[in-house]
Backbone and ligand atoms as CSV (ligand in chain L), in Angstrom:
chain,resi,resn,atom,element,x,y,z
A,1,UNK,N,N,-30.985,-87.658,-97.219
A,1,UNK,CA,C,-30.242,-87.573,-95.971
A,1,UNK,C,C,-28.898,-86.890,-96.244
A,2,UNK,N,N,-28.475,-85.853,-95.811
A,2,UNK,CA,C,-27.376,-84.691,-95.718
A,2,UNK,C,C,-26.131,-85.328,-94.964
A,3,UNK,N,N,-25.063,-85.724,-95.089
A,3,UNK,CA,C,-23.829,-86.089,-94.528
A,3,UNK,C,C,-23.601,-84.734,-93.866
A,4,UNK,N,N,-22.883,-84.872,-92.702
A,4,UNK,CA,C,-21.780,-83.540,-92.100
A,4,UNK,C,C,-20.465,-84.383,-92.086
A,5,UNK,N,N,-19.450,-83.183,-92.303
A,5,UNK,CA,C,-18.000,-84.068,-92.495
A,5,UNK,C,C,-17.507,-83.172,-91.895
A,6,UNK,N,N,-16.722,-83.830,-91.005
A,6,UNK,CA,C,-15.839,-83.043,-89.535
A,6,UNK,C,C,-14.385,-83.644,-90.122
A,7,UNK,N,N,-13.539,-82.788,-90.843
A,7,UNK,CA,C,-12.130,-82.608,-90.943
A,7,UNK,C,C,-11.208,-82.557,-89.548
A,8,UNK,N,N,-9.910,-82.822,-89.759
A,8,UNK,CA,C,-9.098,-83.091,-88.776
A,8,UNK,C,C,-9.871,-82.973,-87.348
A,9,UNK,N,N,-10.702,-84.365,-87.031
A,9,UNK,CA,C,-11.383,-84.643,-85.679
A,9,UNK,C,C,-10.271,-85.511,-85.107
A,10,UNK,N,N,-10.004,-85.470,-83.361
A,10,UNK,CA,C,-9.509,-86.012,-82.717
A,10,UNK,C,C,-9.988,-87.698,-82.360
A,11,UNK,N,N,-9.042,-88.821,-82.121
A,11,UNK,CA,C,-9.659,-90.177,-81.765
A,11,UNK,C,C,-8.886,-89.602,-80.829
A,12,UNK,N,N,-9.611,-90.187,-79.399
A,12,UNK,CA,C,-9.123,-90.265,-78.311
A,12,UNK,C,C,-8.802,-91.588,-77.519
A,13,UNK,N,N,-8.948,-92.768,-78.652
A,13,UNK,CA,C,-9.214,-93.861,-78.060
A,13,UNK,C,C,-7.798,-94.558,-77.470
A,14,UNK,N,N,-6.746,-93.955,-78.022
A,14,UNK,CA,C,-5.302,-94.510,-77.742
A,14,UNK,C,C,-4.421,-93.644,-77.161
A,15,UNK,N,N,-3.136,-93.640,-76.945
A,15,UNK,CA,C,-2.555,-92.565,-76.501
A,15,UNK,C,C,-2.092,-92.215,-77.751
A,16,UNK,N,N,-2.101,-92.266,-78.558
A,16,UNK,CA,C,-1.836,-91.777,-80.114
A,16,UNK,C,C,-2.557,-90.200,-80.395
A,17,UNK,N,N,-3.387,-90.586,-80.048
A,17,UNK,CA,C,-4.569,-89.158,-80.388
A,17,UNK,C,C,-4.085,-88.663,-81.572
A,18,UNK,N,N,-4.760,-89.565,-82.500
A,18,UNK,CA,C,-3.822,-88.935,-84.551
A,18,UNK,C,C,-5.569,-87.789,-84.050
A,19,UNK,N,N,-4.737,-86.852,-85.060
A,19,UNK,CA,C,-5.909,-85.847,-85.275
A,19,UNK,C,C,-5.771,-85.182,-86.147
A,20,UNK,N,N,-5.951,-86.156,-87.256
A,20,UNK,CA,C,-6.056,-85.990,-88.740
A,20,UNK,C,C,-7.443,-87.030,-89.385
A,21,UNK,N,N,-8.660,-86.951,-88.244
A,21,UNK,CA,C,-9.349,-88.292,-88.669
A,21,UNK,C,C,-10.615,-87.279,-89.622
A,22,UNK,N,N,-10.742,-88.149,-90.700
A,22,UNK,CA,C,-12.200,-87.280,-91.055
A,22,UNK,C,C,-13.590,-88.173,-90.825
A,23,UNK,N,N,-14.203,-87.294,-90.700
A,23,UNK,CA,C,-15.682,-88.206,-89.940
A,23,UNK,C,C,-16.434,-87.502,-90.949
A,24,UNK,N,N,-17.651,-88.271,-91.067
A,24,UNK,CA,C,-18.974,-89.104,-91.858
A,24,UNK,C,C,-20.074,-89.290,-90.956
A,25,UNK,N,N,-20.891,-88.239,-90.601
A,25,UNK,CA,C,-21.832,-88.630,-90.127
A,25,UNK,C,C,-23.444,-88.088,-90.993
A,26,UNK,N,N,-24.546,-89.323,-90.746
A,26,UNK,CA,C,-25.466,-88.784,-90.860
A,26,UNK,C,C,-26.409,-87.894,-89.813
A,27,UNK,N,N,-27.540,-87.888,-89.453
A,27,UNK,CA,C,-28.807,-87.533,-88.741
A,27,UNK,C,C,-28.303,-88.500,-87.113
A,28,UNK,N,N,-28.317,-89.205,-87.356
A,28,UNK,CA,C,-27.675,-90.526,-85.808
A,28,UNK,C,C,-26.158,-91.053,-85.754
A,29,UNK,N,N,-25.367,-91.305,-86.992
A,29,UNK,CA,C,-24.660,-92.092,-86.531
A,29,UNK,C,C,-23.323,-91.388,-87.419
A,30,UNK,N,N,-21.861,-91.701,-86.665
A,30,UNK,CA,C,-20.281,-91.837,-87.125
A,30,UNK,C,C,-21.208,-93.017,-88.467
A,31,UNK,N,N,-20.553,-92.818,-89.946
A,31,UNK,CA,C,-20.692,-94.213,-90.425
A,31,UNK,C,C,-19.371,-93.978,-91.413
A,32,UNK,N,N,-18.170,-93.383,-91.289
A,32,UNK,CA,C,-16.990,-93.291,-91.643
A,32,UNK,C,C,-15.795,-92.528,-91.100
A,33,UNK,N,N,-14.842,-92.985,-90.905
A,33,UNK,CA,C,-13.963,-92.404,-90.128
A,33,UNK,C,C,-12.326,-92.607,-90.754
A,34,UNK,N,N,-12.576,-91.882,-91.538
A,34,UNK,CA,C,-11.263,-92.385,-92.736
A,34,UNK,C,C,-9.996,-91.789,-91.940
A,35,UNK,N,N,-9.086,-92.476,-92.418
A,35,UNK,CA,C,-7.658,-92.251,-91.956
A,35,UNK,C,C,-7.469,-92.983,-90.322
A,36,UNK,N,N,-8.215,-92.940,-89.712
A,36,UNK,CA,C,-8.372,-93.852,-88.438
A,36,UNK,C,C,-7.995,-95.658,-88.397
A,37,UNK,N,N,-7.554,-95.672,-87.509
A,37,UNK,CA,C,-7.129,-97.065,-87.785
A,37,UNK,C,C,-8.045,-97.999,-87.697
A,38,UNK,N,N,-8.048,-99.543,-87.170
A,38,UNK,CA,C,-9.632,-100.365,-86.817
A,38,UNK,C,C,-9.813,-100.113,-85.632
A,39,UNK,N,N,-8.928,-99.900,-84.544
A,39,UNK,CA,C,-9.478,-99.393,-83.268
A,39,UNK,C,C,-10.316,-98.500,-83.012
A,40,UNK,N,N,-9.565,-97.054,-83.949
A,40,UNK,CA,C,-10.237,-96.035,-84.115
A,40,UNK,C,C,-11.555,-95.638,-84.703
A,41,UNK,N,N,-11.398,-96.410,-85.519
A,41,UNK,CA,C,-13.177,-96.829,-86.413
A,41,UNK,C,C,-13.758,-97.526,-85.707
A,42,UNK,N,N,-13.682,-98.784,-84.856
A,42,UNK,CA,C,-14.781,-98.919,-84.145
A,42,UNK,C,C,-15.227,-98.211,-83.454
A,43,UNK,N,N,-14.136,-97.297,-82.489
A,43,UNK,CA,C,-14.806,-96.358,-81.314
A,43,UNK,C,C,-15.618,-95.585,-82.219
A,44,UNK,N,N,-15.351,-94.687,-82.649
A,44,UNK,CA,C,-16.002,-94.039,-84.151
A,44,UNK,C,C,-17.535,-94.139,-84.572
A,45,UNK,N,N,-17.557,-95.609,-84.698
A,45,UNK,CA,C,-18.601,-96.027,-85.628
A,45,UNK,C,C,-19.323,-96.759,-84.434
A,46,UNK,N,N,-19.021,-96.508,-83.091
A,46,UNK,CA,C,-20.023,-96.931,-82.265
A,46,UNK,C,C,-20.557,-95.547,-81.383
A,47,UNK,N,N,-20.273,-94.486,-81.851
A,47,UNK,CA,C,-20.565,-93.178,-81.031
A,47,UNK,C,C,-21.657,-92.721,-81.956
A,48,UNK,N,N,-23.105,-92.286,-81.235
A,48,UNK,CA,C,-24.314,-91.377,-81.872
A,48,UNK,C,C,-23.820,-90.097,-82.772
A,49,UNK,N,N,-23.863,-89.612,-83.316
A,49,UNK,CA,C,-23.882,-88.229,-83.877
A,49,UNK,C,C,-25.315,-87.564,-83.192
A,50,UNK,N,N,-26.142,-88.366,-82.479
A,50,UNK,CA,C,-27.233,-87.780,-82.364
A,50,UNK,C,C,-27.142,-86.928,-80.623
A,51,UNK,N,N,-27.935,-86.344,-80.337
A,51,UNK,CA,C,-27.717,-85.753,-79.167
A,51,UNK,C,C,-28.614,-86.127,-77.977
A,52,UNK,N,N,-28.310,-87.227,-77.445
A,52,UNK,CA,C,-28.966,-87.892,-76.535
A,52,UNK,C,C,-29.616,-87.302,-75.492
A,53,UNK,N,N,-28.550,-86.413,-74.718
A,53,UNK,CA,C,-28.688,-85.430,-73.419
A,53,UNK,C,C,-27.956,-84.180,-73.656
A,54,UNK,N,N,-28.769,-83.810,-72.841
A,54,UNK,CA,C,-28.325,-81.953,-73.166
A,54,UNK,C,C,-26.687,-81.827,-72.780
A,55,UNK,N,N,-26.345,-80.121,-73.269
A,55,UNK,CA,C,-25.194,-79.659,-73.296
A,55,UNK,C,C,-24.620,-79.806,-71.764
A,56,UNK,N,N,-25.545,-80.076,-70.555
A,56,UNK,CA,C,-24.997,-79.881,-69.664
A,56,UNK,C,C,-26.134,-80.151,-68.538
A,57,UNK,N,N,-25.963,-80.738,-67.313
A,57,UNK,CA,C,-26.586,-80.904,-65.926
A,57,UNK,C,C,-26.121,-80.361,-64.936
A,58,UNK,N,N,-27.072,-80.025,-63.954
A,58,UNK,CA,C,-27.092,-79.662,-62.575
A,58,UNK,C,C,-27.999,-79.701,-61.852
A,59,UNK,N,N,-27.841,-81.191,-60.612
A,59,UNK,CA,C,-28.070,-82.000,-60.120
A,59,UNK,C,C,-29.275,-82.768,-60.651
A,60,UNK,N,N,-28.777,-83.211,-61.952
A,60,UNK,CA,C,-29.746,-83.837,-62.990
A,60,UNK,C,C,-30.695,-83.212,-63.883
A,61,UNK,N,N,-30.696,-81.859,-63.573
A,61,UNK,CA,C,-31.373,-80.851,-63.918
A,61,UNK,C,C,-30.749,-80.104,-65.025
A,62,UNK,N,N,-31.439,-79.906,-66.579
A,62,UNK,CA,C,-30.636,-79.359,-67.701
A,62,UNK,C,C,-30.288,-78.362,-67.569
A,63,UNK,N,N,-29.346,-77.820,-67.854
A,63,UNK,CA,C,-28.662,-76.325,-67.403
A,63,UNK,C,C,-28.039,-76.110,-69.021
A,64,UNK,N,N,-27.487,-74.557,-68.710
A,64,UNK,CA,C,-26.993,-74.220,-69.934
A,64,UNK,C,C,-25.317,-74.306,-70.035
A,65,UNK,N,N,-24.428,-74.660,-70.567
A,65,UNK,CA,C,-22.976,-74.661,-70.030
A,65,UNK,C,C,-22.643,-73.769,-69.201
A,66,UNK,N,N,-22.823,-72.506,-69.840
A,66,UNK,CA,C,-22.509,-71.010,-68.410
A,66,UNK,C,C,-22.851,-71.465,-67.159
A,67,UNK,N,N,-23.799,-71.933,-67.159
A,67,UNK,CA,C,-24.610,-71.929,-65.514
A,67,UNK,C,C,-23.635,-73.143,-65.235
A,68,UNK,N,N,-23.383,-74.445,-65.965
A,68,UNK,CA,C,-22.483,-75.501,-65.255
A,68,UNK,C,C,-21.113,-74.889,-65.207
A,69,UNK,N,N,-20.441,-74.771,-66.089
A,69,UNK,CA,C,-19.638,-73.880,-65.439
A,69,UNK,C,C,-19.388,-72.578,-64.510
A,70,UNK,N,N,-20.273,-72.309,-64.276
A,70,UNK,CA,C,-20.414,-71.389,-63.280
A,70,UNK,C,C,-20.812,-72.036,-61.823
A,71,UNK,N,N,-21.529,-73.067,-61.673
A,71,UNK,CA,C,-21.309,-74.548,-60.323
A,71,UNK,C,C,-20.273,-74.828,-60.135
A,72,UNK,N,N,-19.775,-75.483,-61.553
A,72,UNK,CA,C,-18.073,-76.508,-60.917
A,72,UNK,C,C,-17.439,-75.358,-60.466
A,73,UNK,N,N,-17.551,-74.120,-60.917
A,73,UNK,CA,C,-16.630,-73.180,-60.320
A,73,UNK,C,C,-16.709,-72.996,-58.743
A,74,UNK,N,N,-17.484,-72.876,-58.484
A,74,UNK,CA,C,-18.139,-72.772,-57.016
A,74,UNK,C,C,-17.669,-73.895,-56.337
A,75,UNK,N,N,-18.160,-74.914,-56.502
A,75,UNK,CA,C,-17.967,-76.219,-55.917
A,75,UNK,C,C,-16.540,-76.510,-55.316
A,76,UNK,N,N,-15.457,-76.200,-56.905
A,76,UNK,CA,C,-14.091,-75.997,-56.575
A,76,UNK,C,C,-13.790,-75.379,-56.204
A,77,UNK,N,N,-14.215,-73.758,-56.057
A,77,UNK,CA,C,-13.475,-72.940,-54.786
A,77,UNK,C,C,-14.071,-73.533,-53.457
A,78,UNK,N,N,-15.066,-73.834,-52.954
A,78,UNK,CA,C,-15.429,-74.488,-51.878
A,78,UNK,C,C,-14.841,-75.479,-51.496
A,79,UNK,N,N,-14.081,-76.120,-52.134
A,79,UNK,CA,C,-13.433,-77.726,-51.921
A,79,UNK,C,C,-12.071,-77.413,-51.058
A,80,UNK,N,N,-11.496,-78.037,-50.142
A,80,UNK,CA,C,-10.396,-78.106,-49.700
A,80,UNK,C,C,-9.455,-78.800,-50.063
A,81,UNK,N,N,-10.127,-79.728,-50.614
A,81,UNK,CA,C,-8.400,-80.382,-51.221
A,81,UNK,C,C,-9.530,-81.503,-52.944
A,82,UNK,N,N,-9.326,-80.230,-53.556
A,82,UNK,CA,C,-9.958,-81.025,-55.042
A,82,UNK,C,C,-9.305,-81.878,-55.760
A,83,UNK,N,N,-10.247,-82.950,-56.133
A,83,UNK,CA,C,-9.479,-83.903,-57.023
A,83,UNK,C,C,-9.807,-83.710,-58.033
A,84,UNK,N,N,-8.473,-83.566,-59.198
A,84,UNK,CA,C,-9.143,-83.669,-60.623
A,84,UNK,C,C,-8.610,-85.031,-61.012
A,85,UNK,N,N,-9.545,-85.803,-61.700
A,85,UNK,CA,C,-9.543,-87.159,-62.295
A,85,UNK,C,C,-9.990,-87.357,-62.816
A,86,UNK,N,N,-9.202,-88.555,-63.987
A,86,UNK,CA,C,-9.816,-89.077,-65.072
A,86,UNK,C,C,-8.861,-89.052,-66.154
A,87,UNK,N,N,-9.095,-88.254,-67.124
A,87,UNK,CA,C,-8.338,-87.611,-68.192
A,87,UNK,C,C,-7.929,-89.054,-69.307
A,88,UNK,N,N,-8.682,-90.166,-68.837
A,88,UNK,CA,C,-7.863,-91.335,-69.718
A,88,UNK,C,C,-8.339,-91.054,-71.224
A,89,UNK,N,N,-9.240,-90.145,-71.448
A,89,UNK,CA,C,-9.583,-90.162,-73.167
A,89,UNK,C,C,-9.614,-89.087,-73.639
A,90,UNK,N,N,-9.001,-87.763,-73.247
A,90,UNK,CA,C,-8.802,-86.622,-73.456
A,90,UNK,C,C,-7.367,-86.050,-74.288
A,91,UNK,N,N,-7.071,-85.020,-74.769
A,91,UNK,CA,C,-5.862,-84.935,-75.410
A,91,UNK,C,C,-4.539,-84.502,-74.487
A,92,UNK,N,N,-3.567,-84.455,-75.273
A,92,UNK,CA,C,-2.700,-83.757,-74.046
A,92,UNK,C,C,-2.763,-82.002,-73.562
A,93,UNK,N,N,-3.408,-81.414,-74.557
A,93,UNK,CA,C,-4.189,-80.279,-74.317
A,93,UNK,C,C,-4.608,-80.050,-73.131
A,94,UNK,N,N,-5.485,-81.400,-73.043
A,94,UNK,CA,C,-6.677,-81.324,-72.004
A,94,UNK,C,C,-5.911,-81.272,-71.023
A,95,UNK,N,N,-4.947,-82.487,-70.980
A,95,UNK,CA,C,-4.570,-83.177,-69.907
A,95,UNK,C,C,-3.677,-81.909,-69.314
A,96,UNK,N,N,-2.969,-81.463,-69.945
A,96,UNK,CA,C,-2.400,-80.214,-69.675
A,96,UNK,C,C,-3.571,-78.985,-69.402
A,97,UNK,N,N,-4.343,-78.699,-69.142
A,97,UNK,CA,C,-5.673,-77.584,-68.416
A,97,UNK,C,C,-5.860,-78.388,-67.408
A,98,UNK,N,N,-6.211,-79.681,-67.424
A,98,UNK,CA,C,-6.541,-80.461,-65.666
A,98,UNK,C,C,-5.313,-80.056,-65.197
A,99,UNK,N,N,-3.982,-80.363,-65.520
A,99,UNK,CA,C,-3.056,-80.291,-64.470
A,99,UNK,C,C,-2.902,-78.553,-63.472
A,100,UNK,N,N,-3.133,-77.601,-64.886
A,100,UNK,CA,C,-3.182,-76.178,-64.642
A,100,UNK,C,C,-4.233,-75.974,-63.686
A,101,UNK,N,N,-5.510,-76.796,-63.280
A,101,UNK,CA,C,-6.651,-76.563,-62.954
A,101,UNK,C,C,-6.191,-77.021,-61.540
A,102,UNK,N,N,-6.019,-78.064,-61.476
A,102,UNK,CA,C,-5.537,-78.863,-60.342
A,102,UNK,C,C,-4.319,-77.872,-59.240
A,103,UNK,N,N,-3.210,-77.224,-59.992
A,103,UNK,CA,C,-2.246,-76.442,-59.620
A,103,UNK,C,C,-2.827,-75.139,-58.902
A,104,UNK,N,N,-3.440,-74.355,-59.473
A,104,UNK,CA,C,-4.651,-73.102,-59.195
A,104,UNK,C,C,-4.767,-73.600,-58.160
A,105,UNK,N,N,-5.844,-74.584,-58.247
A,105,UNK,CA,C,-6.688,-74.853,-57.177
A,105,UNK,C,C,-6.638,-75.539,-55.245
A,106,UNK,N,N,-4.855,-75.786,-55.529
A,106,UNK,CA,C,-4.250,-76.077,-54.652
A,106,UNK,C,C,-4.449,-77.736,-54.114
A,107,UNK,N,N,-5.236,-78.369,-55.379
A,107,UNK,CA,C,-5.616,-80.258,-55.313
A,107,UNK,C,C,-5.140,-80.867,-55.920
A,108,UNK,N,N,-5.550,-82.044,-55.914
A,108,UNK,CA,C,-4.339,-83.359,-56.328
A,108,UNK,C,C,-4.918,-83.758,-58.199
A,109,UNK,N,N,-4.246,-84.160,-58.521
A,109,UNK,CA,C,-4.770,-84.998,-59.840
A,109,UNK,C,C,-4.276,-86.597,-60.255
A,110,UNK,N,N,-5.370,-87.204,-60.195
A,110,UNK,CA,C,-5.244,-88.737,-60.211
A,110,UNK,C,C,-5.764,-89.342,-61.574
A,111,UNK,N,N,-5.648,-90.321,-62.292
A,111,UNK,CA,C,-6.503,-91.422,-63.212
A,111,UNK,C,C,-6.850,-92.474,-62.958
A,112,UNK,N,N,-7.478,-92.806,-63.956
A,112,UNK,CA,C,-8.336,-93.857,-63.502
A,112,UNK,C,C,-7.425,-95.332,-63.228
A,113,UNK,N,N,-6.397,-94.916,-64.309
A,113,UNK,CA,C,-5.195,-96.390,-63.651
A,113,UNK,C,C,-5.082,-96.819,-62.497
A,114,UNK,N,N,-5.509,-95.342,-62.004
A,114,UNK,CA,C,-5.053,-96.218,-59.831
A,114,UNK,C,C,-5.926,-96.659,-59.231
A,115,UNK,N,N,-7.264,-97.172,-60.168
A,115,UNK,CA,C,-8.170,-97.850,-59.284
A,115,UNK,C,C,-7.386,-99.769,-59.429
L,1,SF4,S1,S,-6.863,-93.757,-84.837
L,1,SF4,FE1,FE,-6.015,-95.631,-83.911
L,1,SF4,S2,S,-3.860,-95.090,-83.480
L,1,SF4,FE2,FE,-4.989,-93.160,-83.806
L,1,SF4,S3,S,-5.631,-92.507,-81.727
L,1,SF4,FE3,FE,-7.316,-93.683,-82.636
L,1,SF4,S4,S,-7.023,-95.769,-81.889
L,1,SF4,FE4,FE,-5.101,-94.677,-81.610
């Protein structure tokens, strides 16, 4: 059985986001996640390495990323007032492209805190 080792991988599990973690995976599973803390290793060591569901859906239907991104695109120019939400496990990268996305698009951006 062949290890893959993913150097400086992101934990997204805190607002910390260290991204200096190295990962250990076999054929199915995270089974090391050095430099990560115990929070971070559990999330870690409870995520598949394996690939459950495809790269991407549309309307449950496997698609190829192009083609999903090429929907949400649509969808969001069609929308009148888009919400982007969520972002609670993403980096500030990310979080910074939703806000840019959100701005473009002339819609709001919310998380999940305000439920
Ligand atoms: S490794 Fe620990 S401190 Fe770092 S982001 Fe993950 S949970 Fe937070």
């Amino acid at each position: 059985m062949s290890l893959n080792i993913v150097n400086n991988a992101t934990c997204t599990f805190c607002g910390c986001v260290c991204d200096d973690i190295e990962l250990h995976a076999d054929e199915e599973r995270i089974i090391e996640a050095k430099k990560a803390c115990v929070l971070g290793k559990a999330w870690f060591l409870n995520h598949t390495a394996e690939r459950l569901y495809p790269e991407a859906l549309i309307d449950g239907k496997e698609a190829t990323v192009d083609e999903a991104v090429e929907f949400a695109a649509e969808l969001l120019d069609a929308a009148t007032t888009p919400l982007v939400y969520g972002m609670s496990n993403i980096t500030c990268e990310a979080q910074r492209e939703a806000v840019g996305l959100a701005e473009r698009l002339g819609g709001v951006v919310d998380s999940h805190t305000s439920l």
